[in-house]
GUZAKOL-268881 format. One record per atom (N, C-alpha, C): residue number from 1; atom name; x, y, z. Coordinates in nm, 4 decimals, padded with zeros to 6 digits. Example, Ala and Ser with C-alpha at 12.3 -4.5 7.8 and 13.67 -1.06 7.14 Angstrom:
BEGIN
   i at        X        Y        Z
   1  N  01.3190 -00.5690  00.7800
   1 CA  01.2300 -00.4500  00.7800
   1  C  01.3200 -00.3300  00.7800
   2  N  01.2850 -00.2250  00.7080
   2 CA  01.3670 -00.1060  00.7140
   2  C  01.2900  00.0030  00.7870
***
This chain:
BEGIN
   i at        X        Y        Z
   1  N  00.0805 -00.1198  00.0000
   1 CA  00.0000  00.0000  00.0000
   1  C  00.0853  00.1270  00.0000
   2  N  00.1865  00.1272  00.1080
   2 CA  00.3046  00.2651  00.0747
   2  C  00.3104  00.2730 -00.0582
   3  N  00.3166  00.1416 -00.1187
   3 CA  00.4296  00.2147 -00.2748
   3  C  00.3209  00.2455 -00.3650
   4  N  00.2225  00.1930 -00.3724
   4 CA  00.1027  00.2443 -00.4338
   4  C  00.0737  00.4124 -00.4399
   5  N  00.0727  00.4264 -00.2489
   5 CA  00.0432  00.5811 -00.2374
   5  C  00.1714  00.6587 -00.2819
   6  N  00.3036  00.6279 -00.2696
   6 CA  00.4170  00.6820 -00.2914
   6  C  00.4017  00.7421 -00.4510
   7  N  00.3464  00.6057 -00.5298
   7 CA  00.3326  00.6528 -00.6681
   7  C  00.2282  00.7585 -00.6902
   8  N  00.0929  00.7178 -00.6639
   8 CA -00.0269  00.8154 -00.6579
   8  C  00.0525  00.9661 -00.6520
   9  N  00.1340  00.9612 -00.4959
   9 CA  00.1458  01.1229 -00.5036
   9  C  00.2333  01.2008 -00.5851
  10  N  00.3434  01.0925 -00.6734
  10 CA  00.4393  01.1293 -00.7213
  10  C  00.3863  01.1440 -00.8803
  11  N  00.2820  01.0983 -00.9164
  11 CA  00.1691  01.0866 -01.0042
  11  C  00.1354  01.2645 -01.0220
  12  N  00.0568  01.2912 -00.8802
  12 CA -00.0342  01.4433 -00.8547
  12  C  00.0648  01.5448 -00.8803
  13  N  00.1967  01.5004 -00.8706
  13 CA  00.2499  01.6560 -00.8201
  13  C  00.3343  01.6508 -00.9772
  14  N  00.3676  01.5819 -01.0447
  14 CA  00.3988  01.5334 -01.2162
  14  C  00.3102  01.6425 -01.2720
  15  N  00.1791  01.6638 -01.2674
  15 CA  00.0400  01.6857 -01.3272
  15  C  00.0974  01.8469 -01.2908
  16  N  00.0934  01.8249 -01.1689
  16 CA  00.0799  02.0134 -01.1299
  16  C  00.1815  02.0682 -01.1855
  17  N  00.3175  01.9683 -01.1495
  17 CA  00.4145  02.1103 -01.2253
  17  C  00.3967  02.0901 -01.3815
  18  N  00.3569  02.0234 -01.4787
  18 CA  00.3446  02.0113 -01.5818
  18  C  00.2226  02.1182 -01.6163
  19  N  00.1103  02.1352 -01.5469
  19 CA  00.0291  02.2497 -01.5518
  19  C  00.0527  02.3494 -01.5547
  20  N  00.1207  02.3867 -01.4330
  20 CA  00.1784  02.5276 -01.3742
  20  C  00.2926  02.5484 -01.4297
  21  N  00.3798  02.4625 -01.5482
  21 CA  00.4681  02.4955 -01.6471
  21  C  00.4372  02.6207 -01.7496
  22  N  00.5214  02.7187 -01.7260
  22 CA  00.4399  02.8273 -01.8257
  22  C  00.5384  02.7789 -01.9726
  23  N  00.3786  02.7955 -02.0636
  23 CA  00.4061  02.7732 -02.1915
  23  C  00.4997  02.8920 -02.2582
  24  N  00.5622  02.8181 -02.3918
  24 CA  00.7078  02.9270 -02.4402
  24  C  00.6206  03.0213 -02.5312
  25  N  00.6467  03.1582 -02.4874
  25 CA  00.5760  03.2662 -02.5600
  25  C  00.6761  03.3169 -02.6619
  26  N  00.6300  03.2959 -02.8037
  26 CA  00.7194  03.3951 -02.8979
  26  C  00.6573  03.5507 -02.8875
  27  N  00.7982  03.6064 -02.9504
  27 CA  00.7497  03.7371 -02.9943
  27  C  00.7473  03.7479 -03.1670
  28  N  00.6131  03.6975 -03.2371
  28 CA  00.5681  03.6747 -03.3646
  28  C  00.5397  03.8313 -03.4336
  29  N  00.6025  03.8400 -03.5609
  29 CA  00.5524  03.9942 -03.6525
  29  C  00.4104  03.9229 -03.7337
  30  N  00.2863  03.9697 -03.7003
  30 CA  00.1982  03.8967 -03.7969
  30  C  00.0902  04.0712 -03.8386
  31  N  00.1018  04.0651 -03.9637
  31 CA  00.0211  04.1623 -04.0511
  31  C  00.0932  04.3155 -03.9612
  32  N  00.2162  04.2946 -03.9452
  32 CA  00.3028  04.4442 -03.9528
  32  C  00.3062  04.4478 -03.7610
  33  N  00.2450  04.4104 -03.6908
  33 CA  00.2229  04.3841 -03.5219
  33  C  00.3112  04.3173 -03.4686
  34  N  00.3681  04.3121 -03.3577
  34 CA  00.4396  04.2297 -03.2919
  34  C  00.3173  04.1701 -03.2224
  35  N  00.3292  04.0430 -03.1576
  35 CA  00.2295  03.9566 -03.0711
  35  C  00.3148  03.8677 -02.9862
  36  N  00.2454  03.8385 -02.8841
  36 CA  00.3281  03.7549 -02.8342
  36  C  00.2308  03.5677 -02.8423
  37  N  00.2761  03.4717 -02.8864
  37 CA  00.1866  03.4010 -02.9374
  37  C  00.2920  03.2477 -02.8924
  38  N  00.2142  03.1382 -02.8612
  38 CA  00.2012  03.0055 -02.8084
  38  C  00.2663  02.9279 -02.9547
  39  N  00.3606  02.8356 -02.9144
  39 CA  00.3986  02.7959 -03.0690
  39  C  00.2834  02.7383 -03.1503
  40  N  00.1670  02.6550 -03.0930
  40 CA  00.0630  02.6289 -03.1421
  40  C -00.0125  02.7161 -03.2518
  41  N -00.0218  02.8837 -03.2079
  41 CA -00.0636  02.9782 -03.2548
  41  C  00.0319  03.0363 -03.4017
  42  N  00.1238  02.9960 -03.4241
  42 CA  00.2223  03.0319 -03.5493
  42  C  00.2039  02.9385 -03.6123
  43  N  00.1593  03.0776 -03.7800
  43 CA  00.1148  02.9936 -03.8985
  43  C  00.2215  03.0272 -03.9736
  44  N  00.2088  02.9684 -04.1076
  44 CA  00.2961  02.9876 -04.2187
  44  C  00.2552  03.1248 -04.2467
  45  N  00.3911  03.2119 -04.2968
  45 CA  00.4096  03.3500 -04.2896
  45  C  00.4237  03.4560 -04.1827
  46  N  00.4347  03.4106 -04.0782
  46 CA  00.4505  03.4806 -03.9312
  46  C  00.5816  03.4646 -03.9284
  47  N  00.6506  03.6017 -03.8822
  47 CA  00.8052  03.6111 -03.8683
  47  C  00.8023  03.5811 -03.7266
  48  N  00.8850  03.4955 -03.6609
  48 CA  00.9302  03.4779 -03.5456
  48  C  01.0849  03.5375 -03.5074
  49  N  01.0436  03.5893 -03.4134
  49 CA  01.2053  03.6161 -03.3124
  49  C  01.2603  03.5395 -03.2502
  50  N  01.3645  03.4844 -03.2821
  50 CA  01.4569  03.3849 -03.2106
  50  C  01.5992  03.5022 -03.1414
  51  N  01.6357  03.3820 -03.0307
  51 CA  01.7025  03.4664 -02.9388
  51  C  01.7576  03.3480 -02.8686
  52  N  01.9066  03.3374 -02.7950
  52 CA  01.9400  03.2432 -02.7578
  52  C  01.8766  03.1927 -02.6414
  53  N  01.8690  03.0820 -02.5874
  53 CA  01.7952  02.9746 -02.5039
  53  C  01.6788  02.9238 -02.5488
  54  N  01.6356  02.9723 -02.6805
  54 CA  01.4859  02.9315 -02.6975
  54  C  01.4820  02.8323 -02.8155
  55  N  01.3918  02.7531 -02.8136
  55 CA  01.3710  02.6308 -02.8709
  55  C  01.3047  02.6801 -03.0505
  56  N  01.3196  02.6384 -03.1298
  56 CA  01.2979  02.7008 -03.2577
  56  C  01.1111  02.6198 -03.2866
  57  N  01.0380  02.7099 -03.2905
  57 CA  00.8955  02.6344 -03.2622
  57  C  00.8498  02.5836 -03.3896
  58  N  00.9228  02.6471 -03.5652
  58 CA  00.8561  02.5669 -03.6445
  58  C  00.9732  02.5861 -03.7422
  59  N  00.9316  02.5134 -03.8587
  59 CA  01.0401  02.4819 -03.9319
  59  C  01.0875  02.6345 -04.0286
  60  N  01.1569  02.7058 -04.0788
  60 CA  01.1461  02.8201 -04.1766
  60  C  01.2603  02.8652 -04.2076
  61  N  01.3228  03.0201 -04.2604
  61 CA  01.4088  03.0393 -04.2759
  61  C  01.4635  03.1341 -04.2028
  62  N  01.6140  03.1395 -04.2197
  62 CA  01.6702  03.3249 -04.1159
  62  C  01.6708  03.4052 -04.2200
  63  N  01.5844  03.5110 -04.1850
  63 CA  01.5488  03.6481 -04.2685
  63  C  01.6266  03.7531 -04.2020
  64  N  01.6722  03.7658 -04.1048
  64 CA  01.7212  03.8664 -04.0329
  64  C  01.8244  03.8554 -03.9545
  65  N  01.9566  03.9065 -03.9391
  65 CA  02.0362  03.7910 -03.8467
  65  C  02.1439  03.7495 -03.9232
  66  N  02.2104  03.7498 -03.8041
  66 CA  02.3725  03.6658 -03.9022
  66  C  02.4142  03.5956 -03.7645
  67  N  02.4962  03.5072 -03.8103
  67 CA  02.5643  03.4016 -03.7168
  67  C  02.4975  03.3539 -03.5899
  68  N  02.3613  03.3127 -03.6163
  68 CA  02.2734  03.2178 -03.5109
  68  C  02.3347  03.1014 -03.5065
  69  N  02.3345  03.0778 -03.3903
  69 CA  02.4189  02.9180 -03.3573
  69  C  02.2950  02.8375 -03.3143
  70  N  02.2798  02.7550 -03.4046
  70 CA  02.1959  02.6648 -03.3311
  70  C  02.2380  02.5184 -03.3366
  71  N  02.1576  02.4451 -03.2289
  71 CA  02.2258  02.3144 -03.1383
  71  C  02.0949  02.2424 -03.1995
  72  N  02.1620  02.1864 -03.3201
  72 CA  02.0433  02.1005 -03.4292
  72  C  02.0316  01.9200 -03.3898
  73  N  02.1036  01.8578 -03.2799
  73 CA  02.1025  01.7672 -03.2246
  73  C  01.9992  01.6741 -03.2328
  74  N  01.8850  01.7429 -03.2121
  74 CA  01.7842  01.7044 -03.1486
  74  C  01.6864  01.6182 -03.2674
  75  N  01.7287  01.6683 -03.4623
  75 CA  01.7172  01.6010 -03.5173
  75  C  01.7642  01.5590 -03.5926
  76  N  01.9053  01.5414 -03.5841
  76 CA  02.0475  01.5587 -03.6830
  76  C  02.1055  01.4335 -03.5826
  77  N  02.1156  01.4264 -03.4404
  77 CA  02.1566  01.3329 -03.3769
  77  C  02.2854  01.4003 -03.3521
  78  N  02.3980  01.4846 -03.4214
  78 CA  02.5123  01.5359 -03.3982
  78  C  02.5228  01.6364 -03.2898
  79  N  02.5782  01.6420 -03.2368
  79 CA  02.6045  01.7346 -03.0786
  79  C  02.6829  01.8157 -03.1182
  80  N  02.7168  01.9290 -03.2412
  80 CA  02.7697  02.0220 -03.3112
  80  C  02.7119  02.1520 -03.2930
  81  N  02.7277  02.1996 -03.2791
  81 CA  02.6369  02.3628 -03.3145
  81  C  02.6814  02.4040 -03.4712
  82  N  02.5654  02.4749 -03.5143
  82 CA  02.5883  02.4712 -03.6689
  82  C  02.5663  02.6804 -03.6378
  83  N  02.6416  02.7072 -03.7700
  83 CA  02.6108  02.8230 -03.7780
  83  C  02.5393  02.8772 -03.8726
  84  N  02.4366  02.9770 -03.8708
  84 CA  02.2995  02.9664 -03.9860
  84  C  02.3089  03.1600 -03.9948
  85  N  02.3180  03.1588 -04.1666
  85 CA  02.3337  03.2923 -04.1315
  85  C  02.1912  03.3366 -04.2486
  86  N  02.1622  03.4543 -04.2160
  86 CA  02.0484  03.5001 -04.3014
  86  C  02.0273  03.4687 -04.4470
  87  N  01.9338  03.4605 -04.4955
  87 CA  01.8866  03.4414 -04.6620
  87  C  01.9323  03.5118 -04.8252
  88  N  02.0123  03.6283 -04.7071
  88 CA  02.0789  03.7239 -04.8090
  88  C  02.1952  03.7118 -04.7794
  89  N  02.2400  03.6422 -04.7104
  89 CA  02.4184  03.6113 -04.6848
  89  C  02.4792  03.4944 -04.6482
  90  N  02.3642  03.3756 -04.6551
  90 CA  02.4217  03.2698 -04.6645
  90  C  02.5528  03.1433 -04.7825
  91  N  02.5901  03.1462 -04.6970
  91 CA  02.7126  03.0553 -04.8400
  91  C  02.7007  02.8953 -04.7919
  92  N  02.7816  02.8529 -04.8727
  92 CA  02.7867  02.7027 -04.8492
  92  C  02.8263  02.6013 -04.6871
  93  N  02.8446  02.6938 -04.6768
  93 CA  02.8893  02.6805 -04.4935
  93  C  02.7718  02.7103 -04.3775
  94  N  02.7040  02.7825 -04.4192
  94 CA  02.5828  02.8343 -04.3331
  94  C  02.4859  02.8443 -04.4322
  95  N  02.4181  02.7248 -04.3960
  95 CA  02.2283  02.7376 -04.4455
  95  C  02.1646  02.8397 -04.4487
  96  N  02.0268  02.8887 -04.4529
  96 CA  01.9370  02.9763 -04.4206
  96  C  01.8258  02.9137 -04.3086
  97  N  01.8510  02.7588 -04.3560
  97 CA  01.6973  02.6645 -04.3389
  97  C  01.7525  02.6463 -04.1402
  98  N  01.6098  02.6870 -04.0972
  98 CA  01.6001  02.6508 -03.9254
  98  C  01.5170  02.5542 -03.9333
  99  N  01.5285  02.4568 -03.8276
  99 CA  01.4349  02.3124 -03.8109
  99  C  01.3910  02.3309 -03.6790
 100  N  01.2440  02.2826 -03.6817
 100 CA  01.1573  02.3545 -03.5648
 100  C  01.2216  02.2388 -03.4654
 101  N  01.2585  02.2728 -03.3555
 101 CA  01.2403  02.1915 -03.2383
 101  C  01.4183  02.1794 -03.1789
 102  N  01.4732  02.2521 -03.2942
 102 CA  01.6423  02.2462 -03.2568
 102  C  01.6004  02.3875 -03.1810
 103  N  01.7337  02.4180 -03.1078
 103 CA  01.7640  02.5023 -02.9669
 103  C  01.8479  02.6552 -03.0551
 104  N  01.8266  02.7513 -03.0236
 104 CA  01.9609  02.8697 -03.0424
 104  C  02.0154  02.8765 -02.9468
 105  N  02.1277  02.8463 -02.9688
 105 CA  02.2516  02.8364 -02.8950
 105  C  02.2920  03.0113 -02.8591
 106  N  02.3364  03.0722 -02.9841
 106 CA  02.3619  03.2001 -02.9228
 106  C  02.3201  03.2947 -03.0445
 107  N  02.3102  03.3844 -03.0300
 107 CA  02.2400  03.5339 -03.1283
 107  C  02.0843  03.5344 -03.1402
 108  N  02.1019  03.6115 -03.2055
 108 CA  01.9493  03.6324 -03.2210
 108  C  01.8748  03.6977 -03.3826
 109  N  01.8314  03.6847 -03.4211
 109 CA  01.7149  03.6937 -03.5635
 109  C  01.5984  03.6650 -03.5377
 110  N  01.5294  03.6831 -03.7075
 110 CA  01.3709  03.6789 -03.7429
 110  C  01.3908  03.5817 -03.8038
 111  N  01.2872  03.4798 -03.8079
 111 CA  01.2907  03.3811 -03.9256
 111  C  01.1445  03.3660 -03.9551
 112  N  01.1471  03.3141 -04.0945
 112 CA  01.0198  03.2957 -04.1645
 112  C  00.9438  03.1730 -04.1730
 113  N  00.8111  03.1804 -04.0900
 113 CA  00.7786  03.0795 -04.0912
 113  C  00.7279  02.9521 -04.2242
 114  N  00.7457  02.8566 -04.2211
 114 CA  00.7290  02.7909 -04.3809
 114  C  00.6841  02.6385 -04.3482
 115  N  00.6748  02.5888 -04.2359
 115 CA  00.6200  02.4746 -04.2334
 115  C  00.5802  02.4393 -04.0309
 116  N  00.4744  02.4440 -04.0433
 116 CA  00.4120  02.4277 -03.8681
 116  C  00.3637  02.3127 -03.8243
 117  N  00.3377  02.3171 -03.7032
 117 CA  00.2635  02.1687 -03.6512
 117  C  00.3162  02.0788 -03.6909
 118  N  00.2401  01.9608 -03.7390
 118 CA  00.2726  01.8231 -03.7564
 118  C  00.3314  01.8264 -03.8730
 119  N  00.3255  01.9504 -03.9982
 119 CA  00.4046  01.9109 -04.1100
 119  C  00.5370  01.9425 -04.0449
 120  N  00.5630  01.9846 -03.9855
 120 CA  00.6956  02.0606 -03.9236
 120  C  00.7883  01.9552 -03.9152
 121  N  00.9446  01.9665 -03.9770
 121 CA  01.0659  01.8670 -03.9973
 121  C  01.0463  01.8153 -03.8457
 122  N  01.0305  01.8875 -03.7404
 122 CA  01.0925  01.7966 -03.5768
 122  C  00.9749  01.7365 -03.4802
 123  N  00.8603  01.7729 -03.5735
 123 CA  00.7333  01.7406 -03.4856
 123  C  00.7493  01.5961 -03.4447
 124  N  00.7787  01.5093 -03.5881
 124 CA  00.7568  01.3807 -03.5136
 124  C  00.9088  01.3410 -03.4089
 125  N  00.9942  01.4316 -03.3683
 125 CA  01.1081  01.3880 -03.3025
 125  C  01.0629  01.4521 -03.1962
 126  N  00.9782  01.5418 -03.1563
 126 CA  00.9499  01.5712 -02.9886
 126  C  00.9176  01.5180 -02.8621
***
């Protein structure tokens, strides 16, 4: 009976902090506005602000920005940081393309949103 209740409570309090987890708010440009919006809430064509510590919420490109480091691990499997530089200054060394669900490591840009939700490259790796 202890380990039963041991689990039960270790069960309740799982729930709460997973509740009382505050969800990751972008700061999205949609129809010329800044918003602050739930990754759920970003559609294709919404510029997102990325900034280091934050998780990349959908798949798109860097429009703004030079030398974002991001920690693409998560669906690449490599423990590298890659460097991703904007759409107008990228070369063969640095992509443009961000994959939703990899991390920015360090800097900060806009990127364009181009593929969300479940079509999104990392959805099914979350």
């Amino acid at each position: 009976y202890l380990s039963f209740y041991l689990d039960k409570q270790a069960d309740i309090r799982a729930e709460q902090t997973s509740r009382n987890k505050p969800k990751n708010e972008y700061i999205v440009l949609r129809e010329g506005k800044k918003v602050k919006l739930g990754e759920s809430e970003i559609v294709v064509g919404d510029i997102v602000y990325l900034k280091a510590g934050i998780r990349i919420p959908v798949d798109g490109f860097l429009v703004s920005g030079n030398s974002l480091v991001v920690n693409e691990a998560a669906v690449s499997g490599e423990a590298r940081n890659v460097i991703k530089k904007a759409m107008h200054n990228h070369n063969e060394h640095s992509a443009p393309v961000l994959i939703s669900h990899t991390s920015v490591m360090n800097g900060c840009g806009w990127m364009l949103a181009v593929l969300t939700g479940e079509k999104s490259s990392g959805y099914a790796r979350q």
